[in-house]
C-alpha positions as CSV (number, residue, x, y, z in Angstrom):
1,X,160.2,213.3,159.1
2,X,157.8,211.4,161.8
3,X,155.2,213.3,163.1
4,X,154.0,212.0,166.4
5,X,150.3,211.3,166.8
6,X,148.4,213.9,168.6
7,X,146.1,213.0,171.6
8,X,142.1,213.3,170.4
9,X,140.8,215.8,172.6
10,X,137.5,215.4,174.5
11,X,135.6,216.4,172.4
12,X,137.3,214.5,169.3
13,X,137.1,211.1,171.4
14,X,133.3,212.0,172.3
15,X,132.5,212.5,168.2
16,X,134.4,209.3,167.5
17,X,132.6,207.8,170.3
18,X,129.1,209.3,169.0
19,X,129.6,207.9,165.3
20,X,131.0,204.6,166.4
21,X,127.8,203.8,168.3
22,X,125.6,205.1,165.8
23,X,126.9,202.7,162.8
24,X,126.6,200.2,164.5
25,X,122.9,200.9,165.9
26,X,122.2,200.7,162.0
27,X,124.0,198.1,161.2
28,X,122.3,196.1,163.9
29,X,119.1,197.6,162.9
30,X,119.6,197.3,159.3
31,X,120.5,193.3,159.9
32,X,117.3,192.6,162.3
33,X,115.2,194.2,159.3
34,X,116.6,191.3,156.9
35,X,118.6,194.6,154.5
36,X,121.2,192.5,154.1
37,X,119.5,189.6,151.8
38,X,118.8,190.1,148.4
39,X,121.5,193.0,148.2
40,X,123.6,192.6,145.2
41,X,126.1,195.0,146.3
42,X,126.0,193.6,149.8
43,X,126.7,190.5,148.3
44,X,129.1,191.2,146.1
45,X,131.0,193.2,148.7
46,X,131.1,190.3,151.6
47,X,132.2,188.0,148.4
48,X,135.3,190.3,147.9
49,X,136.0,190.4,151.7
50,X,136.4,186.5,152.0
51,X,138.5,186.2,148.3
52,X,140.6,188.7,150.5
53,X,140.9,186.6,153.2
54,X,141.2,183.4,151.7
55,X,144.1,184.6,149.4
56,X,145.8,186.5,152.4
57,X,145.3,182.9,154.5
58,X,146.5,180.9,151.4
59,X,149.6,182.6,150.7
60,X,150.5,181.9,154.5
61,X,150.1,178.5,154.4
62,X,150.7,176.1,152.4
63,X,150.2,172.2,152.8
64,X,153.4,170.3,152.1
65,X,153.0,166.8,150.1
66,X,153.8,165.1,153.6
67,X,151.0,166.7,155.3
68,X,148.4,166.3,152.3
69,X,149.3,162.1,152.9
70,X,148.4,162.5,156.2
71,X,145.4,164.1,155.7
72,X,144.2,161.6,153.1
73,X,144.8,158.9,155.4
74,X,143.0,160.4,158.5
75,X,140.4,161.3,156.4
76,X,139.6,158.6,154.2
77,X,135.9,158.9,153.7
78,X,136.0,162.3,152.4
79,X,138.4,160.9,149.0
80,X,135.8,157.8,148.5
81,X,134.1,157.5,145.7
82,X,131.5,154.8,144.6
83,X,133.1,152.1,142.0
84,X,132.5,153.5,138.4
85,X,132.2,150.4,135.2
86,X,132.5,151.0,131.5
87,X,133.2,148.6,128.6
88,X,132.9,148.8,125.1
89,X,131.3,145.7,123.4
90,X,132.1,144.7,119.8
91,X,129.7,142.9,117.7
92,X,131.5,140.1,115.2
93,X,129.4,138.3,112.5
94,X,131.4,136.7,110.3
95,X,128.5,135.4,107.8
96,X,127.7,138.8,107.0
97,X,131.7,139.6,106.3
98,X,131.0,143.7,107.5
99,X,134.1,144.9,109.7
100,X,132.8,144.9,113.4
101,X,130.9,147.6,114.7
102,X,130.7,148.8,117.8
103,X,126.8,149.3,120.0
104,X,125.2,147.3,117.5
105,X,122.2,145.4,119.1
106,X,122.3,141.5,119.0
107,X,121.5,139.5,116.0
């Protein structure tokens, strides 16, 4: 069974009123007094709030192959990455008859 919501009263809507404006006097004031940094609870709390959102927002959207292409082509620059070189040298000395070995300095 529903039970319709009941109207707050006056004097309910003033007290909501009351506290409403007073948390966020303190939050203001707690902010402008630098409470907020070097809170580990703070922090961890605000860290929980955007894994929240970022899972809600990532399970509504999700990029299709297509539109990741697109991306990477409009955004080239981003995916660059400076030209990496590696080689292995082998050293052969076929008076000394030892199999080769590999980062030996020259003769």
């Amino acid at each position: 069974m529903v039970v319709p919501a009941k109207a707050a009263d006056p004097e309910e809507l003033d007290g909501l009123i009351e506290a409403y404006i007073r948390e966020e006097v303190m939050v203001r004031e707690a902010l402008s007094l630098g409470l907020d940094r070097d809170d580990a609870i703070i922090r961890r709390r605000l860290q929980q709030k955007v894994e929240f959102v970022s899972e809600e927002g990532a399970a509504l959207t999700r990029a299709t192959d297509d539109e990741l292409r697109a991306y990477m082509a409009a955004h080239p620059e981003a995916f660059r990455a400076e030209p990496r070189v590696s080689f292995a040298q082998i050293y052969l000395d076929r008076a000394s008859g030892a199999a080769p070995s590999r980062g030996r300095q020259g003769v």
